[in-house]
SEZASE-862596 format. One record per atom (N, C-alpha, C): residue number from 1; atom name; x, y, z. Coordinates in steps of 0.2 Angstrom, whole numbers, plus 5000, padded with zeros to 4 digits. Layout:
<pt resi="NUM" name="CA" u="X" v="Y" w="Z"/>
...
//
This chain:
<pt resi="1" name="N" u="6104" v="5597" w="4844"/>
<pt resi="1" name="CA" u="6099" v="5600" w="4840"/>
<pt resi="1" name="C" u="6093" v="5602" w="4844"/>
<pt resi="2" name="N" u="6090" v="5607" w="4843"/>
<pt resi="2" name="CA" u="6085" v="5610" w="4845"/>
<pt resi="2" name="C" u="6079" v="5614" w="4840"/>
<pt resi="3" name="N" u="6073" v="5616" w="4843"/>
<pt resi="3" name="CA" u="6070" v="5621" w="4841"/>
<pt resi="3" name="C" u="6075" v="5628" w="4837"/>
<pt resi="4" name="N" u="6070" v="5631" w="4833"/>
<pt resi="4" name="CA" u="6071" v="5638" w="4831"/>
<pt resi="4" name="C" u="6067" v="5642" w="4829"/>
<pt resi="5" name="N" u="6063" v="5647" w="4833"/>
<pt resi="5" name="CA" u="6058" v="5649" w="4830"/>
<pt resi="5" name="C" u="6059" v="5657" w="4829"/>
<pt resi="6" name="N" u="6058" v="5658" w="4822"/>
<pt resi="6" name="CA" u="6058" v="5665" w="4818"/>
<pt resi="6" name="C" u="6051" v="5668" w="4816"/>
<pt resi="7" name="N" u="6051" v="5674" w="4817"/>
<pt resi="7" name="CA" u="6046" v="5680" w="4818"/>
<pt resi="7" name="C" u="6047" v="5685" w="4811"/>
<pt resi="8" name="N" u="6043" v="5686" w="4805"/>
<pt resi="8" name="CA" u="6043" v="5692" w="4803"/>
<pt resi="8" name="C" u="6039" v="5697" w="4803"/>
<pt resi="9" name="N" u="6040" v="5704" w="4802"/>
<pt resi="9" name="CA" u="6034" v="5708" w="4803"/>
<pt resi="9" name="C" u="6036" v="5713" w="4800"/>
<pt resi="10" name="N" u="6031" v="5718" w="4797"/>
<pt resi="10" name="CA" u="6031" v="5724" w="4794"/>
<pt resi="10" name="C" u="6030" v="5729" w="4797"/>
<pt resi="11" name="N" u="6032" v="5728" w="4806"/>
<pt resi="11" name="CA" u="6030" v="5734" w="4812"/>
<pt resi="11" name="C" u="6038" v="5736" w="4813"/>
<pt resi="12" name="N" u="6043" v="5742" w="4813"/>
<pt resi="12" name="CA" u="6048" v="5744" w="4816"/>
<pt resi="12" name="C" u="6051" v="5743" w="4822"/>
<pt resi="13" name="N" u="6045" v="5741" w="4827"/>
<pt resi="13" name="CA" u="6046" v="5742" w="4833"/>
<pt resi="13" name="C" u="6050" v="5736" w="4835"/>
<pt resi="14" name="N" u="6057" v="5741" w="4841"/>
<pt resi="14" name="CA" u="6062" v="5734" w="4843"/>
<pt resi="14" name="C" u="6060" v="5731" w="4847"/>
<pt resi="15" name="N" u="6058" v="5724" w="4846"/>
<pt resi="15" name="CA" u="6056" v="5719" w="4849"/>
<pt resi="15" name="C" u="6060" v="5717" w="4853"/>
<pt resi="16" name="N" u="6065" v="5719" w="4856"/>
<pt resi="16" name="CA" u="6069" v="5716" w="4863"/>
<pt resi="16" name="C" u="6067" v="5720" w="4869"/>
<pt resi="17" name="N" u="6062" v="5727" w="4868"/>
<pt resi="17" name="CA" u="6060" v="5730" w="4872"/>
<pt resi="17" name="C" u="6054" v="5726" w="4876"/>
<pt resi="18" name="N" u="6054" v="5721" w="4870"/>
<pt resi="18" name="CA" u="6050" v="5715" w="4875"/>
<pt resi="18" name="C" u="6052" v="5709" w="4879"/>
<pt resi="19" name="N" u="6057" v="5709" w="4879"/>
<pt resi="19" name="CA" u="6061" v="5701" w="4882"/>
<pt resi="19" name="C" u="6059" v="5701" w="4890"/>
<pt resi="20" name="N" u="6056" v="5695" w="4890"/>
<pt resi="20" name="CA" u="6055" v="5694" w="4898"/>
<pt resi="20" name="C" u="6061" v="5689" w="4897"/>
<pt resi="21" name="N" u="6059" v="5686" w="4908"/>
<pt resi="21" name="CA" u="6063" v="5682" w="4907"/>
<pt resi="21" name="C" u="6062" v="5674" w="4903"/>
<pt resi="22" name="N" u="6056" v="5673" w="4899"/>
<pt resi="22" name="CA" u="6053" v="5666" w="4896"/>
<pt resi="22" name="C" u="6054" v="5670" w="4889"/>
<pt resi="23" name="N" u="6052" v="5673" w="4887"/>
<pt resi="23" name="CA" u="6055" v="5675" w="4878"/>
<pt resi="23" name="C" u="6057" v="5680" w="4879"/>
<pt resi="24" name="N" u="6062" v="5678" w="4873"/>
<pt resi="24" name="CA" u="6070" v="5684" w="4871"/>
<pt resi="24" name="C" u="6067" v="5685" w="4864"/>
<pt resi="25" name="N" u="6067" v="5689" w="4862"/>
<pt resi="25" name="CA" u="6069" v="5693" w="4856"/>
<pt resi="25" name="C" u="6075" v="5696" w="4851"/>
<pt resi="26" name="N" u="6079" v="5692" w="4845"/>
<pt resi="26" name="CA" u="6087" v="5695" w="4845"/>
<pt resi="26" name="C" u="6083" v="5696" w="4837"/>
<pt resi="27" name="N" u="6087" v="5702" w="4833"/>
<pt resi="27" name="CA" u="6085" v="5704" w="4828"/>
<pt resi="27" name="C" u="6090" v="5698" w="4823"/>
<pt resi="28" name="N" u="6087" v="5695" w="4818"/>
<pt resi="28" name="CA" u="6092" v="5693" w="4814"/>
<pt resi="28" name="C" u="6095" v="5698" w="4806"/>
<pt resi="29" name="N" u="6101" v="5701" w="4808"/>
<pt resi="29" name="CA" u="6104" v="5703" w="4805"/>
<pt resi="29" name="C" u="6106" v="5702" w="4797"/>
<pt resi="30" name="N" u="6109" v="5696" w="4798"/>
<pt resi="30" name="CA" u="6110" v="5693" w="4790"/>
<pt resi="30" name="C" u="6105" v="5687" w="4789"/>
<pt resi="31" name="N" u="6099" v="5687" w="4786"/>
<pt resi="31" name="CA" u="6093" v="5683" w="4784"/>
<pt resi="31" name="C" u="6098" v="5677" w="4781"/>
<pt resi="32" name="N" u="6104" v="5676" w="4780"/>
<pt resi="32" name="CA" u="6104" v="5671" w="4774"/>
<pt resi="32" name="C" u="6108" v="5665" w="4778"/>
<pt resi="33" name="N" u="6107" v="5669" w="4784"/>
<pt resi="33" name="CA" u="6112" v="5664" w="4791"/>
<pt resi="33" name="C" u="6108" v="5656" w="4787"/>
<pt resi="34" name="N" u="6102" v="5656" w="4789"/>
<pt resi="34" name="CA" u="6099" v="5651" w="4786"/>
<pt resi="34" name="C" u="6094" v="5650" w="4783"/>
<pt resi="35" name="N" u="6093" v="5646" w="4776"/>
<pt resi="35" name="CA" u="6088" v="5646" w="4771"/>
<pt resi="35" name="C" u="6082" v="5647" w="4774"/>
<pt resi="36" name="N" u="6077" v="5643" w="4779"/>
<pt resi="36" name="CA" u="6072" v="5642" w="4782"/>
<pt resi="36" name="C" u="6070" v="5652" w="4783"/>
<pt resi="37" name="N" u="6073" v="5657" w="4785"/>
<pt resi="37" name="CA" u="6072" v="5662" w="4786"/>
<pt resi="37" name="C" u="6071" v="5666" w="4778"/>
<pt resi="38" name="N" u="6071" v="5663" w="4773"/>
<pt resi="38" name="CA" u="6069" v="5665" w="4766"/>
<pt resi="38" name="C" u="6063" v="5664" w="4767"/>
<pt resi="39" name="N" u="6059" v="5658" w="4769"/>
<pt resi="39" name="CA" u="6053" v="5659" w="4769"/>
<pt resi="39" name="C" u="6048" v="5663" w="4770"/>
<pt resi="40" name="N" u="6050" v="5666" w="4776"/>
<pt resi="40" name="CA" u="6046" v="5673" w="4781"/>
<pt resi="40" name="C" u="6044" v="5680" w="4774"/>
<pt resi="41" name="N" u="6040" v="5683" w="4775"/>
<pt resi="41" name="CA" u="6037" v="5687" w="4770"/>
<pt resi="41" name="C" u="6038" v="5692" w="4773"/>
<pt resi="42" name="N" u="6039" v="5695" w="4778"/>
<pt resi="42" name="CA" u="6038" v="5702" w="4780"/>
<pt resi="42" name="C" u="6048" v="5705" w="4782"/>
<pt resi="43" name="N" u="6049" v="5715" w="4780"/>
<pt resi="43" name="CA" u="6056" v="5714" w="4780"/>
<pt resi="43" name="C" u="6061" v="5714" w="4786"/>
<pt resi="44" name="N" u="6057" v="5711" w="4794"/>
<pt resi="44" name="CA" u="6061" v="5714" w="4799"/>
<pt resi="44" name="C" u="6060" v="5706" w="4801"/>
<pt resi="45" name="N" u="6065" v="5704" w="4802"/>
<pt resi="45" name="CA" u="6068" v="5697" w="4805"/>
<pt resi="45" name="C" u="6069" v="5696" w="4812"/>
<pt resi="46" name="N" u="6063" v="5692" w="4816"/>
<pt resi="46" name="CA" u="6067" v="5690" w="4823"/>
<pt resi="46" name="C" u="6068" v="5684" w="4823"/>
<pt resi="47" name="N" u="6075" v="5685" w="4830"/>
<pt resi="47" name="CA" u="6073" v="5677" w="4831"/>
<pt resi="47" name="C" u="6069" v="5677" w="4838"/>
<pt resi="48" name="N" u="6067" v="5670" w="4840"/>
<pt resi="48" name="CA" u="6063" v="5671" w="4846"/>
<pt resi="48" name="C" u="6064" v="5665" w="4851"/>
<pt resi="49" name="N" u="6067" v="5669" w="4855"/>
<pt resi="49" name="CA" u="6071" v="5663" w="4860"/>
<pt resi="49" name="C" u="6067" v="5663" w="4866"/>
<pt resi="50" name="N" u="6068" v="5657" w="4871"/>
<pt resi="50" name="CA" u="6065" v="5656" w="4877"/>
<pt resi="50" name="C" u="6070" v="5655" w="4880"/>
<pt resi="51" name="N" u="6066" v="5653" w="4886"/>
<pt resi="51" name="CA" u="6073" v="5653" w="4894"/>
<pt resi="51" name="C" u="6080" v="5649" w="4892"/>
<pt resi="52" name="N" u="6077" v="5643" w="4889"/>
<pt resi="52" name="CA" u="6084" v="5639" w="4887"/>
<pt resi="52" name="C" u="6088" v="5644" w="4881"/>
<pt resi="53" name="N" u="6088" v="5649" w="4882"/>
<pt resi="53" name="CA" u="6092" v="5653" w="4877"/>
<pt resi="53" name="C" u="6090" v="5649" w="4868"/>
<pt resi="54" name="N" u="6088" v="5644" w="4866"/>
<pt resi="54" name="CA" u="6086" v="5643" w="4860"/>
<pt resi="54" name="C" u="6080" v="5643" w="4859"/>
<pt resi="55" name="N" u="6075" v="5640" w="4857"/>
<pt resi="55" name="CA" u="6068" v="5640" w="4856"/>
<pt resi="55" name="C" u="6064" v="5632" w="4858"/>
<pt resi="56" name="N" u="6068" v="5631" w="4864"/>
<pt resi="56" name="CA" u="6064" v="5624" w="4863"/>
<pt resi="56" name="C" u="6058" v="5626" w="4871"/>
<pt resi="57" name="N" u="6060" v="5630" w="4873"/>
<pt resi="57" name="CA" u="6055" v="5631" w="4879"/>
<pt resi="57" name="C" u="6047" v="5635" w="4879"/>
<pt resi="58" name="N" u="6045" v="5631" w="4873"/>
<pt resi="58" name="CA" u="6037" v="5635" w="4870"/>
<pt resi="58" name="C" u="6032" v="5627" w="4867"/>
<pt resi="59" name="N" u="6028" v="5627" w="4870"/>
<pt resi="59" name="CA" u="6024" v="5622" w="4867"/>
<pt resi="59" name="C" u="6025" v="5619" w="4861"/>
<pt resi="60" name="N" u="6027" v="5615" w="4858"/>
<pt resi="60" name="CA" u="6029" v="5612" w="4851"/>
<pt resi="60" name="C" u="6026" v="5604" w="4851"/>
<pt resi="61" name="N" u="6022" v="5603" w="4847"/>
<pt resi="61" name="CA" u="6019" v="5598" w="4842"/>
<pt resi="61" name="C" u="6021" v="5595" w="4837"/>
<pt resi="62" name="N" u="6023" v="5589" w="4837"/>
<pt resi="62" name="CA" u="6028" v="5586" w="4832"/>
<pt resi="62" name="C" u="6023" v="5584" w="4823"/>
<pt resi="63" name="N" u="6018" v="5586" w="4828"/>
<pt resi="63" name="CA" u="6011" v="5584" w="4821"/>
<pt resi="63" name="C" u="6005" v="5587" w="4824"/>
<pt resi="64" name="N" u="6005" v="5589" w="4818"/>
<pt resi="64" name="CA" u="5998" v="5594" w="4816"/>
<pt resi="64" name="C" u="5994" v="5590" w="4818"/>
<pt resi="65" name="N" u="5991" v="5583" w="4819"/>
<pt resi="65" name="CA" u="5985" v="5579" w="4819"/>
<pt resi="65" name="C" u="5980" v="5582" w="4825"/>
<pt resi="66" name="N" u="5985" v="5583" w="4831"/>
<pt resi="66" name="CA" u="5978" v="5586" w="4835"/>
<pt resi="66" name="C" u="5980" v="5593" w="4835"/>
<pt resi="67" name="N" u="5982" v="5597" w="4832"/>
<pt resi="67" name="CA" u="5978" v="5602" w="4832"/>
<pt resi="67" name="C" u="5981" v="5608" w="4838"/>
<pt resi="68" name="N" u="5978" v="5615" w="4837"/>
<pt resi="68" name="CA" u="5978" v="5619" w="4843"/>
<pt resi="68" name="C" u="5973" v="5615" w="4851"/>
<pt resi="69" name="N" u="5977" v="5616" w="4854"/>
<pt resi="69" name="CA" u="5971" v="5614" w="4861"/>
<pt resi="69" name="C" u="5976" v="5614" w="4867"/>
<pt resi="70" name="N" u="5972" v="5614" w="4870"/>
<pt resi="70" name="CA" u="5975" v="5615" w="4878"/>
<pt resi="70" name="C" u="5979" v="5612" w="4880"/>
<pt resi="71" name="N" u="5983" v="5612" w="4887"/>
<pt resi="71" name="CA" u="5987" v="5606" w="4890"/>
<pt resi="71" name="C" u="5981" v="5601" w="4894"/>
<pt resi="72" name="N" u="5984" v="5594" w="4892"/>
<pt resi="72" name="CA" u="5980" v="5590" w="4895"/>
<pt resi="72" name="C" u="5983" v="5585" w="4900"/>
<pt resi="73" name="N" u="5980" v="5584" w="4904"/>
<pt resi="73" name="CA" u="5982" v="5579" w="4912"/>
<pt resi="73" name="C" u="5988" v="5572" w="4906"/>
<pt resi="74" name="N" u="5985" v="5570" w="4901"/>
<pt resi="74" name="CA" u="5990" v="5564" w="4900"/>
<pt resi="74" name="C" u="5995" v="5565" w="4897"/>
<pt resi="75" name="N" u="5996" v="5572" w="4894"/>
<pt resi="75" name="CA" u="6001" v="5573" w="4890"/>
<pt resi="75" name="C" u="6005" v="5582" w="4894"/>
<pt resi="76" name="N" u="6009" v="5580" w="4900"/>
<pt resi="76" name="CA" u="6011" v="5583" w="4908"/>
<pt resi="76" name="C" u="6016" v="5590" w="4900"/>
<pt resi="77" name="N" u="6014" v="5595" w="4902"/>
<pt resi="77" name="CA" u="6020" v="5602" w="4900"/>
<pt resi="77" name="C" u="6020" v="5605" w="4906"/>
<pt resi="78" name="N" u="6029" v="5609" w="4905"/>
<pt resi="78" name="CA" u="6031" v="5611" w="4910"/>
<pt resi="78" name="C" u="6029" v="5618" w="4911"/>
<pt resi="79" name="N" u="6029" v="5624" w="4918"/>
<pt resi="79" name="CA" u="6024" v="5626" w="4916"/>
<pt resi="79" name="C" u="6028" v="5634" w="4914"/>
<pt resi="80" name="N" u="6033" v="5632" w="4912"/>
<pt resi="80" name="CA" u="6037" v="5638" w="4910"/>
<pt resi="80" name="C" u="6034" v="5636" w="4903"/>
<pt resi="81" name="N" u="6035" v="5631" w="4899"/>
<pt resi="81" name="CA" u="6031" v="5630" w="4892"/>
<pt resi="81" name="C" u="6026" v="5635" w="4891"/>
<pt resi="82" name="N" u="6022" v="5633" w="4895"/>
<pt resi="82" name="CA" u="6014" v="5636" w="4894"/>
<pt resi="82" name="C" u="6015" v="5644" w="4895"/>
<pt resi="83" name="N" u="6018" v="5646" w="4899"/>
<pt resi="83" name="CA" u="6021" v="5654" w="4902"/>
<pt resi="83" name="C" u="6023" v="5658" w="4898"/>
<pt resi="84" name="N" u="6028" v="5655" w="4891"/>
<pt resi="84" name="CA" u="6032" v="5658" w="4888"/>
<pt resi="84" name="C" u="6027" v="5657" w="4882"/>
<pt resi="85" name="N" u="6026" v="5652" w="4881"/>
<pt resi="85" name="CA" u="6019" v="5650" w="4874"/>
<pt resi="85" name="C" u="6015" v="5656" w="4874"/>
<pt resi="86" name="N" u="6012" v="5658" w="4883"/>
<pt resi="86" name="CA" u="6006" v="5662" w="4881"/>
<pt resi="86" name="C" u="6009" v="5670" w="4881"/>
<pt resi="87" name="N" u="6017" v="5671" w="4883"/>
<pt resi="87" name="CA" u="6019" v="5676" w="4883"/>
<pt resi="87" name="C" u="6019" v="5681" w="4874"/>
<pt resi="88" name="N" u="6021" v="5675" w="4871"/>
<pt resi="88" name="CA" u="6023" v="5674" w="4864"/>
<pt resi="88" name="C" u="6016" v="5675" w="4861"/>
<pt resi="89" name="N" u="6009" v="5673" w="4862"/>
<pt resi="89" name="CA" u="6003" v="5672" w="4858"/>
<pt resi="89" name="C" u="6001" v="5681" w="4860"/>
<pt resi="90" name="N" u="6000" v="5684" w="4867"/>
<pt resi="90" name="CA" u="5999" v="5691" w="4868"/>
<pt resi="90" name="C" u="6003" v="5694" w="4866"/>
<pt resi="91" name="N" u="6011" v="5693" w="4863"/>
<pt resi="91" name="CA" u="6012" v="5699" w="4858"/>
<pt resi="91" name="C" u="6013" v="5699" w="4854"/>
<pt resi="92" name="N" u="6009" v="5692" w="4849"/>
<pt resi="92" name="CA" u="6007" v="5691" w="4841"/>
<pt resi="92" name="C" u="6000" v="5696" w="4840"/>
<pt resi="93" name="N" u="5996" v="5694" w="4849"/>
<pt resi="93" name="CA" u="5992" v="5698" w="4848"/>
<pt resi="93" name="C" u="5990" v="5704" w="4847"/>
<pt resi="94" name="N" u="5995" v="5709" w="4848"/>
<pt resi="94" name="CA" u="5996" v="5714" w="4850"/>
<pt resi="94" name="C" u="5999" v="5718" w="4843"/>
<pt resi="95" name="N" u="6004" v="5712" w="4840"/>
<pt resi="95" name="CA" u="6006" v="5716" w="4833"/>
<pt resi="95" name="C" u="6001" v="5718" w="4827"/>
<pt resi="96" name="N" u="5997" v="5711" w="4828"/>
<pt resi="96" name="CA" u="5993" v="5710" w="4824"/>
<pt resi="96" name="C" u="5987" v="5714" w="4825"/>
<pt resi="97" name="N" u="5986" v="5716" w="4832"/>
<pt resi="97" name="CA" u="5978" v="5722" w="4833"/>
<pt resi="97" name="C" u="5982" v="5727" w="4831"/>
<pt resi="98" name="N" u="5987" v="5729" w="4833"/>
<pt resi="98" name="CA" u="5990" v="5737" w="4829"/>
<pt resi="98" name="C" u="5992" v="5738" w="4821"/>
<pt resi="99" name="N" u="5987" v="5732" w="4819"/>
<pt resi="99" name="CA" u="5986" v="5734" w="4809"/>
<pt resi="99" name="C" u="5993" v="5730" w="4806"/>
<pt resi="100" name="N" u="5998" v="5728" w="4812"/>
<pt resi="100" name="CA" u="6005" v="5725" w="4806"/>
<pt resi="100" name="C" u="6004" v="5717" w="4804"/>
<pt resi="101" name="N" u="6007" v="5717" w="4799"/>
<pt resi="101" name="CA" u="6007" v="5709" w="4797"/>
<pt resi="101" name="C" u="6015" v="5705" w="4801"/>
<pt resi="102" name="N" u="6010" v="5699" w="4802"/>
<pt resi="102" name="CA" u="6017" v="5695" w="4805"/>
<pt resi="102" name="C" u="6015" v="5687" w="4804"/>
<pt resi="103" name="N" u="6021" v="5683" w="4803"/>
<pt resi="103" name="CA" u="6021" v="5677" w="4804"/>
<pt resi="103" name="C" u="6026" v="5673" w="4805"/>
<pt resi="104" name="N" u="6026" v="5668" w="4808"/>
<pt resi="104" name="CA" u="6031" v="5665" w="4812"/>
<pt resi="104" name="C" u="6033" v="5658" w="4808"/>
<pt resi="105" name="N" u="6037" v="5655" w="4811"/>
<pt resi="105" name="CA" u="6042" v="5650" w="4808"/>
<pt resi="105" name="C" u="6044" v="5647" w="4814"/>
<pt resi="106" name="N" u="6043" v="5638" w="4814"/>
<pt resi="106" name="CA" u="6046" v="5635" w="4819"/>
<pt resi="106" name="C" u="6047" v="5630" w="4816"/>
<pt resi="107" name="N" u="6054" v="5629" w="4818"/>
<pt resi="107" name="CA" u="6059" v="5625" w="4813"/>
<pt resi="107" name="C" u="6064" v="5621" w="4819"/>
<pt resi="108" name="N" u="6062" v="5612" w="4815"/>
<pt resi="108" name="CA" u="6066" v="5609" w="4819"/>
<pt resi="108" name="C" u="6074" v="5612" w="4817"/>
<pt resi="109" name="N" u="6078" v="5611" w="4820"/>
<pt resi="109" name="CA" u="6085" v="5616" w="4819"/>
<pt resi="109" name="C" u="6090" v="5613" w="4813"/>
<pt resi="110" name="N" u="6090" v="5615" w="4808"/>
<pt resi="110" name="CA" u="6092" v="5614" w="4801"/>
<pt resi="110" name="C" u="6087" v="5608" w="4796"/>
<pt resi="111" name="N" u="6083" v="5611" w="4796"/>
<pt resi="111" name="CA" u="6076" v="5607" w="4793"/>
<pt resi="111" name="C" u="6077" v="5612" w="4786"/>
<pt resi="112" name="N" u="6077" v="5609" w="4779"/>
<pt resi="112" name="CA" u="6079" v="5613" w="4774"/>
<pt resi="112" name="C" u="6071" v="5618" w="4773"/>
<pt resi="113" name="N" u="6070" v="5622" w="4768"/>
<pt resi="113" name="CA" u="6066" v="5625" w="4766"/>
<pt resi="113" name="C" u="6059" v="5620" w="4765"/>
<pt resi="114" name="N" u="6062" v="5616" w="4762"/>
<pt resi="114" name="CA" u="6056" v="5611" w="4757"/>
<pt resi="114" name="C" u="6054" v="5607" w="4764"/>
<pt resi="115" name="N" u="6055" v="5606" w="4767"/>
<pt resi="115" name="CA" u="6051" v="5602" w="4774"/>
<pt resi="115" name="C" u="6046" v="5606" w="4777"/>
<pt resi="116" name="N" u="6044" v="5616" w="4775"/>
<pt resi="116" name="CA" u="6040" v="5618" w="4781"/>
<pt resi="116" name="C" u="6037" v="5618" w="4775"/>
<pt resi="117" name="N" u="6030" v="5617" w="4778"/>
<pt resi="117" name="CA" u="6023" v="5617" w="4777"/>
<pt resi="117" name="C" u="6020" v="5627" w="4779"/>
<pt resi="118" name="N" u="6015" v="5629" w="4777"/>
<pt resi="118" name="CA" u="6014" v="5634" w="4776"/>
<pt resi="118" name="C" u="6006" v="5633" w="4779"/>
<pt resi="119" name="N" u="6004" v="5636" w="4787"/>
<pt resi="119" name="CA" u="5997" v="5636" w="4787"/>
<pt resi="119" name="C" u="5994" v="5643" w="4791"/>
<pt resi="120" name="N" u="5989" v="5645" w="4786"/>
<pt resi="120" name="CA" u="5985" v="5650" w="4788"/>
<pt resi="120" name="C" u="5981" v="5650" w="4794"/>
<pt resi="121" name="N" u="5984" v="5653" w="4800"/>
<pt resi="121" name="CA" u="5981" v="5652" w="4808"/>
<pt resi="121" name="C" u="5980" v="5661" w="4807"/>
<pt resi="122" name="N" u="5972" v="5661" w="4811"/>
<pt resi="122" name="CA" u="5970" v="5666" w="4814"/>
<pt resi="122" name="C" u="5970" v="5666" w="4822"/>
<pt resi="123" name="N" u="5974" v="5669" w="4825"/>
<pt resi="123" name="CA" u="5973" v="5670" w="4830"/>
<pt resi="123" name="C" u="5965" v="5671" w="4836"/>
<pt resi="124" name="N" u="5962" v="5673" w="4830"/>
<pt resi="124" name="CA" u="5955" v="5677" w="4835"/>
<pt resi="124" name="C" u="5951" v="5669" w="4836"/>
<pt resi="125" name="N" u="5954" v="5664" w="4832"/>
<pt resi="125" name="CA" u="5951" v="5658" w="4834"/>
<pt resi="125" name="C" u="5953" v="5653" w="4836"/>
<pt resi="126" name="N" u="5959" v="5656" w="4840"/>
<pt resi="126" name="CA" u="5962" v="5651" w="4845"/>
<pt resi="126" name="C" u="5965" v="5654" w="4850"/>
<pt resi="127" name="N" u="5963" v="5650" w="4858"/>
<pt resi="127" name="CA" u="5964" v="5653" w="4863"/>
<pt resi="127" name="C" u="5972" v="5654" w="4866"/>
<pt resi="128" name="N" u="5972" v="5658" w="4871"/>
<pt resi="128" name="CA" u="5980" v="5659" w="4873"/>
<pt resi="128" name="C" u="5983" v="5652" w="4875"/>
<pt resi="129" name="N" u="5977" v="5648" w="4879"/>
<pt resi="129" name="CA" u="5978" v="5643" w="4881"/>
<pt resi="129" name="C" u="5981" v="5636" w="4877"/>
<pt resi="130" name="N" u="5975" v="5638" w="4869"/>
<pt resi="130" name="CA" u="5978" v="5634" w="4866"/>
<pt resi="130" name="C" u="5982" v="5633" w="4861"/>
<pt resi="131" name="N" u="5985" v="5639" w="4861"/>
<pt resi="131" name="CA" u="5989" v="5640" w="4855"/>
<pt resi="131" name="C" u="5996" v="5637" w="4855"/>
<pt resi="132" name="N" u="5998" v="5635" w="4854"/>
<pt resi="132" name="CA" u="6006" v="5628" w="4852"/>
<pt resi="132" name="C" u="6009" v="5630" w="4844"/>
<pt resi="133" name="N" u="6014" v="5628" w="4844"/>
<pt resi="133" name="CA" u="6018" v="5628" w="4838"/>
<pt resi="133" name="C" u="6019" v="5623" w="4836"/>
<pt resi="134" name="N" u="6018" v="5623" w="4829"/>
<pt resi="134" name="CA" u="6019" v="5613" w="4826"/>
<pt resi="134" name="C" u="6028" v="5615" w="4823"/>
<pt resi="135" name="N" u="6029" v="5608" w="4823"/>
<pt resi="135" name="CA" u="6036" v="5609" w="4822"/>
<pt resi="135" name="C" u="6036" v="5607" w="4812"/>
<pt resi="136" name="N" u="6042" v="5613" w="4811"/>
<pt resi="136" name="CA" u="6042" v="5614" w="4802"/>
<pt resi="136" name="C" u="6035" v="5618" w="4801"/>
<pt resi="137" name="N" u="6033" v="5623" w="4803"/>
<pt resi="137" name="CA" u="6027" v="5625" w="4801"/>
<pt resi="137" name="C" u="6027" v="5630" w="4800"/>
<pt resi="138" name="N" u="6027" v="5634" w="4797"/>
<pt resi="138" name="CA" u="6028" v="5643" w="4794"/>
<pt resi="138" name="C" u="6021" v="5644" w="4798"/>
<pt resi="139" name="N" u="6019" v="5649" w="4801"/>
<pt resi="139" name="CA" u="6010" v="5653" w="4802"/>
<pt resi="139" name="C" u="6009" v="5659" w="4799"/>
<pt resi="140" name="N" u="6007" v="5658" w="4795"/>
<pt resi="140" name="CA" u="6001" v="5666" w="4792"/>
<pt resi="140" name="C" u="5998" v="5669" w="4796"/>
<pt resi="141" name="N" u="6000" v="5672" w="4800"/>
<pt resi="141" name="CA" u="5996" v="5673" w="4805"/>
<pt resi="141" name="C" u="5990" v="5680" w="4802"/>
<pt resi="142" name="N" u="5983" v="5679" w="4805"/>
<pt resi="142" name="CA" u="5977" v="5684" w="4806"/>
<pt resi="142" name="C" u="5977" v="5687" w="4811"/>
<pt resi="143" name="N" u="5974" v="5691" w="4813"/>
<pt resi="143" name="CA" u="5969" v="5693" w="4820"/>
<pt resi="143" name="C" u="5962" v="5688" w="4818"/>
//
């Protein structure tokens, strides 16, 4: 079992022109592979993968309770984590200042529809540093 984290947006552009070596980009073809990608609102589906070829190499927070914040000396990430986390936040950035709509999904791996929570994150108030993904948690994403 792993991570899965899925990207919608209203922007045409093919996002595998972005894939470094920390995030990959694969478009999801047939949405219905799995219910959780019902969720997502916008009509071009990615998935979005990290080094370990799944989605488990991005910062992931098992509970919402603390929040966005940075890495801290007691709780050690690795620094491919943090590299691919903020690879991913600069081109959330990026869609989002070029006027499209976008919002992600990070999904413990077959976690049904009714377990993800839905939160509204603006990006312009949270730093590169601190931005994480909570696991089950759809993001509405803002500039």
């Amino acid at each position: 079992m792993c991570y899965e984290v899925y990207l919608s947006t209203d922007s045409q552009e093919n996002l595998t022109t972005r894939n470094s070596e920390l995030l990959r980009f694969k478009r999801v073809v047939d949405p219905s592979t799995d219910p959780a990608i019902q969720l997502l609102d916008f009509p071009n589906h990615w998935y979005v993968g990290s080094k370990s070829q799944c989605s488990c190499t991005f910062r992931h927070l098992h509970s919402v309770a603390l929040g966005f914040g940075e890495p801290v000396d007691w709780s050690p990430e690795e620094q491919d984590e943090l590299e691919a986390t903020r690879e991913l936040y600069v081109m959330l950035t990026s869609l989002l200042s070029s006027g499209y709509q976008v919002d992600l999904l990070d999904q413990w791996n077959g976690a049904p529809p009714a377990d993800i929570t839905t939160r509204h994150v603006s990006l312009g108030d949270i730093s590169e540093k601190a931005f994480r993904l909570f696991e089950n948690h759809k993001f509405s994403l803002k500039r």
